[in-house]
N, C-alpha and C positions, 0 to 999 in steps of 0.2 A: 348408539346414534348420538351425535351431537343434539346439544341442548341448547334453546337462548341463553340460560345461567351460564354455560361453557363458552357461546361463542361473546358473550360481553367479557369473559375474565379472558380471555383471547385479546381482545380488545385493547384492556388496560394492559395486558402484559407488551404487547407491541407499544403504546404510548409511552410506558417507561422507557424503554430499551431506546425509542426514536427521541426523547427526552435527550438518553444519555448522550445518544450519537450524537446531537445537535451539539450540546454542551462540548463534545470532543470536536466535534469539527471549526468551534468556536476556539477553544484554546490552542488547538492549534497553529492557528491560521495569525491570533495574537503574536504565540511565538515567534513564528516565523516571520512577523514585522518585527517596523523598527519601536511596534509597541512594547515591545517585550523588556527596552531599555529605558520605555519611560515611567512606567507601572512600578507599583510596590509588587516583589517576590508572592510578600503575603495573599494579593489579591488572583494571582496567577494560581497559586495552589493550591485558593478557596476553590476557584473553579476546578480544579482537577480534582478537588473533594467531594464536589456537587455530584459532579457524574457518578462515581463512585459510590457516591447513598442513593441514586436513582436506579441503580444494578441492582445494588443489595435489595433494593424492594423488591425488584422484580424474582433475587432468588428464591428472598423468603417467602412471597407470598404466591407467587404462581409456577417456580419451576419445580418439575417434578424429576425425581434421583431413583437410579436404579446403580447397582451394583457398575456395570461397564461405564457410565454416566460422573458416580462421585469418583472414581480411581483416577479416569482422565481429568477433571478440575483439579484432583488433589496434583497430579503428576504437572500439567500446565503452570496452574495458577502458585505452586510452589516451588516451582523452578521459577517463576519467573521474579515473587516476592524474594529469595533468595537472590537473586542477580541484581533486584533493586537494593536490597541491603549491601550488598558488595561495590556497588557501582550508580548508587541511585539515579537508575533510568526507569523513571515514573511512566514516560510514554510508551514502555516496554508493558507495564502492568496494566496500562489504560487500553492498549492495541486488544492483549489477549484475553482480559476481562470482557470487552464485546465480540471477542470474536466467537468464546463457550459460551456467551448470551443469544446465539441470532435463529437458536433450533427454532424452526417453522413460521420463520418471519419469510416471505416472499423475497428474494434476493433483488428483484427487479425493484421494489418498493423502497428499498434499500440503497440502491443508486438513487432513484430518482430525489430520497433525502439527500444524498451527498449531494448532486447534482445541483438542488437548489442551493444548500447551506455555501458551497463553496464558493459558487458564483456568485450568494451576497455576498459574503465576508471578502471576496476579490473587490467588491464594487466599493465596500465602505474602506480599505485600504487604500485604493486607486483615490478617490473622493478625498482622504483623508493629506491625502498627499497632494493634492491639487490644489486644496483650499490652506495648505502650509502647515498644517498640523506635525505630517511628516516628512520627511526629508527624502528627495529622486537622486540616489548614490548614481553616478556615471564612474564608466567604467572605459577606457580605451581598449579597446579588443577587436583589433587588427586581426587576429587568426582567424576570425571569421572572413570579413570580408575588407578592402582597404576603405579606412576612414570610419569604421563601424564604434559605434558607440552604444555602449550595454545601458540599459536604464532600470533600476529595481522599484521604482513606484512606489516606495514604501514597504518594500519588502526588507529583508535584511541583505537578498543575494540577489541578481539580476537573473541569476539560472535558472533560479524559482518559475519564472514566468516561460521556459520550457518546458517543464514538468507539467504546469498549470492548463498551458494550452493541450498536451498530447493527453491530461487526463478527462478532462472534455471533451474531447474529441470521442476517446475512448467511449465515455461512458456514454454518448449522446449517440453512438454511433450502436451501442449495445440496445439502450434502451427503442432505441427505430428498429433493429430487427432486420430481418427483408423486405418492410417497407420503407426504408430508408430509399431518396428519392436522388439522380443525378445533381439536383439542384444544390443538394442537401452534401454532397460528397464537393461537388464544385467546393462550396462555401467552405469545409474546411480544409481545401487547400487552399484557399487564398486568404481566409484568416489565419493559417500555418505560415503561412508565407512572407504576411505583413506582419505578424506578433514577432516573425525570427527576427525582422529589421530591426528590434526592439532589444529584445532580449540578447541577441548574435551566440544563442548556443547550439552547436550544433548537433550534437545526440538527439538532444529531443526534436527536432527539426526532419532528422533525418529518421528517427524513430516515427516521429507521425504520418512524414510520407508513406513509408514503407505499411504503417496499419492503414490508411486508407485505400492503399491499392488490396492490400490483403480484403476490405470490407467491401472492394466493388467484387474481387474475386469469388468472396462467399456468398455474396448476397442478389450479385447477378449474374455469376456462373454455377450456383450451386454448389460448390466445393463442399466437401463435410469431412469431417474430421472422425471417421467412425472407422470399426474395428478394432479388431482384440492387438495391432502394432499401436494403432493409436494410442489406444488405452494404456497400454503398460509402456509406452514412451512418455506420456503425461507422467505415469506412478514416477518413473524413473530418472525424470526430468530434473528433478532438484537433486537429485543425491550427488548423478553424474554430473552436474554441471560445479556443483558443492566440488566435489573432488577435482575436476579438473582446473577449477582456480586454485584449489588448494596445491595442485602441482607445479600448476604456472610460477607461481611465490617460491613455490622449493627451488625449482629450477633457475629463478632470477637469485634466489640466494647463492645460488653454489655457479653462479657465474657462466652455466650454459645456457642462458634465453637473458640477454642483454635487450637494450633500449637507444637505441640514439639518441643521448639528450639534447645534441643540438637540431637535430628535424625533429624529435617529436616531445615536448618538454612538459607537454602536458601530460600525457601518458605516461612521461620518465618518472617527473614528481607524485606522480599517485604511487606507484609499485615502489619509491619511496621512500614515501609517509607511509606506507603499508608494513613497510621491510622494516623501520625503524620503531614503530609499534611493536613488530613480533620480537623486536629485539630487548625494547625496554620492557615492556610488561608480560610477555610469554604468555603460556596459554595454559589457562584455569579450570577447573569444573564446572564452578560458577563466575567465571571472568573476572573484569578488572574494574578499577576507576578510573578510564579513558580521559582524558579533558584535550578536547578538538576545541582548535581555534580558526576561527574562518576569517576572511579578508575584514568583514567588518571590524572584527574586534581590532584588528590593525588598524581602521582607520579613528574608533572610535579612543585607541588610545590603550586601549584593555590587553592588549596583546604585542609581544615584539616581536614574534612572526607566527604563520600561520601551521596549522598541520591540522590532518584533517585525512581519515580513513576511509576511501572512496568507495570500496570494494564492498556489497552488502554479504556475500558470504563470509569475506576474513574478518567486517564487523563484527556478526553475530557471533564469531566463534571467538573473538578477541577479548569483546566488551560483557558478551552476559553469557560465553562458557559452553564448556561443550556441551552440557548435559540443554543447555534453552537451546544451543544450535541444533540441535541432535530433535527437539520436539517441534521448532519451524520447521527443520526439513519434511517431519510426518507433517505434519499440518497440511502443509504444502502438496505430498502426495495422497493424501485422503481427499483432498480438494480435487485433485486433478483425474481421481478416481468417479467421483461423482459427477465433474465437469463431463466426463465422457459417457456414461452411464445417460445421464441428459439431455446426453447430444444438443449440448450445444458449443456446435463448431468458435464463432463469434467470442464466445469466453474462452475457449483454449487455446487461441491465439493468441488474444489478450493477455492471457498468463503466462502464453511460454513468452510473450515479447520481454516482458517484465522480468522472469526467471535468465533468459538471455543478458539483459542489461544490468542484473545484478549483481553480474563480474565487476562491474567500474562502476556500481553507482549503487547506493543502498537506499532499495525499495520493499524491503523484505517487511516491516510492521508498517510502511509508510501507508496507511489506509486512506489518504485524501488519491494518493496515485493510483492506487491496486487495490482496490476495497474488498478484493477476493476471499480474503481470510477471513469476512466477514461469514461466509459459506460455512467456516466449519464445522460447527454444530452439529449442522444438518445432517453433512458429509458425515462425520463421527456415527450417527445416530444408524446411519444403515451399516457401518461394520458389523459382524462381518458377510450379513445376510444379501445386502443389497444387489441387484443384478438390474440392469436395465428392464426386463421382463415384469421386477415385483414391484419398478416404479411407474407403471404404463400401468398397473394393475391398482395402484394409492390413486395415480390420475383419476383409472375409474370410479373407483369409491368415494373422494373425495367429490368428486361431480354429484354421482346420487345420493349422496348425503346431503349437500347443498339443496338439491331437486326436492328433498324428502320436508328438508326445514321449510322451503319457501310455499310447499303445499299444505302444511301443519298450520 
């Protein structure tokens, strides 16, 4: 039976870990302005050190290791230190450090921290750029619509602000449930709709429309996502999807699945920037030192043209190797084992939309977008016992043990 001494070091251990997340979703969100160009390196990395000693407390002092438990950290967390020495991608180390930190932190609780942090740190950007701190990059971007003009707020990229609105949505749209209200769905179509005039990206645009019809579908028709096809369509989601990009690229290599570059030039230059990456750096155990240049740096001066690896699966497999691609696919299908086990429909759609769109766009550690990975702990922790049956059965226990404390 749980103890008050248990459920205070309960306590502290979710305060670190919600520390750390804070601190990540702060460094972040820096990067991804155009603060990232005005700051000392030095102070950017302090904070990615902070987070990092706010973990380590929580390993040393509250988590507890069993045999299945240290093999997966050692296999995770050393694959991934390994691809940061190869390639130093720090945000790779920072992703999968909280993602084997989140065992039996409430996932829901877990949004609703991102959910706040990222709607400040959106606001003190916005603000920042208003009041001239930071600079509003316009962008002419006719493909959207005629006359369209991108604005980045202070961001580094104008896209940013489609990602930003669909993961809001998302998440606002998880944390309501089945009470989420027509009012409630109104509203983010029509702030999907004003923010595209903004931003003029159309993925995420079109991405968000399509999750909000999916959220009246589940939420006012009851749709559910259950069953044993379900289920091993989730497991099986990232591998096949992994492979058939990975074919798509073969096939544009060897000159059978061509592009129109003059109707579709967006989509020509990504497959590539893709092709030309697998060309110059090849593929590693533990990948490469990728160095992607985005439009800012062209404008800021830093870059004489752009390139830039769109594709989240040919990333991962490019930049940090097969052996870290090979452990985010598990990842990925342990999550989506538990997502179903769950049942909860609302997150499995959320993830396949994301696994879907990681063909063209790399979402795969981005945890402001798809916080999912945050899950995996948990997910890990019932291999290989777990069945929907024995988690309805922790529900009930967990309840009377609550009942037991509160009568104590």
């Amino acid at each position: 039976m749980r103890t008050w001494k248990n459920i205070g070091a309960v306590g502290r251990e979710e305060t670190l870990f919600f520390i750390a997340l804070h601190i990540y979703i702060a460094d972040t969100f820096l990067e991804m302005s155009l603060y990232d160009y005005m700051w000392d390196r030095l102070i950017l990395q302090a904070i990615k050190y902070s987070m990092m000693l706010f973990l380590a407390l929580k390993w040393i002092l509250y988590e507890k290791y069993d045999l299945k438990k240290t093999l997966m950290w050692i296999a995770v967390l050393g694959c991934a230190v390994l691809s940061v020495l190869v390639g130093r991608y720090t945000s790779l180390l920072l992703a999968v450090s909280l993602a084997v930190s989140g065992e039996g932190i409430p996932f829901r609780k877990m949004v609703r921290h991102l959910l706040f942090g990222e709607i400040f740190w959106t606001a003190v950007i916005m603000l920042s750029c208003f009041v001239g701190i930071l600079q509003d990059y316009t962008f002419p971007h006719a493909q959207a619509f005629e006359g369209a003009i991108a604005h980045s707020f202070g961001f580094k990229y104008y896209s940013l602000w489609g990602n930003l609105v669909l993961a809001f949505v998302m998440m606002w749209a998880f944390l309501r449930g089945k009470r989420v209200t027509w009012a409630e769905i109104l509203l983010g179509f029509v702030l999907n709709y004003g923010l595209y005039r903004l931003h003029t990206t159309n993925l995420p645009y079109y991405i968000c429309t399509a999750s909000l019809i999916a959220v009246i579908i589940i939420s006012k028709f009851g749709f559910q996502f259950r069953g044993r096809f379900w289920k091993y369509a989730g497991i099986l989601a990232p591998w096949l999807l992994f492979a058939a990009t990975a074919l798509i690229f073969i096939l544009h290599q060897r000159g059978i699945f061509t592009i129109d570059r003059s109707k579709h030039y967006t989509l020509w230059s990504r497959f590539n920037y893709t092709q030309q990456a697998i060309d110059k750096y090849g593929i590693h155990l533990f990948g490469s030192d990728i160095k992607m240049l985005g439009n800012t740096k062209l404008m800021y001066g830093q870059a004489e043209s752009s390139f830039y690896i769109d594709s989240g699966y040919m990333y991962i497999l490019l930049a940090y190797g097969i052996c870290m691609a090979v452990i985010l696919l598990f990842m990925y299908s342990v999550i989506m084992r538990y997502i179903s086990l769950k049942q909860e429909s609302f997150l499995y759609a959320w993830v396949i939309v994301y696994l879907v769109m990681d063909i063209i766009n790399n979402y795969t550690i981005d945890i402001y977008n798809i916080p999912v990975i945050l899950l995996f702990a948990s997910a890990f922790a019932l291999l290989p016992r777990g069945t929907a049956l024995n988690l309805r059965r922790r529900a009930v226990k967990k309840r009377h043990d609550r009942y037991s404390i509160e009568q104590s």
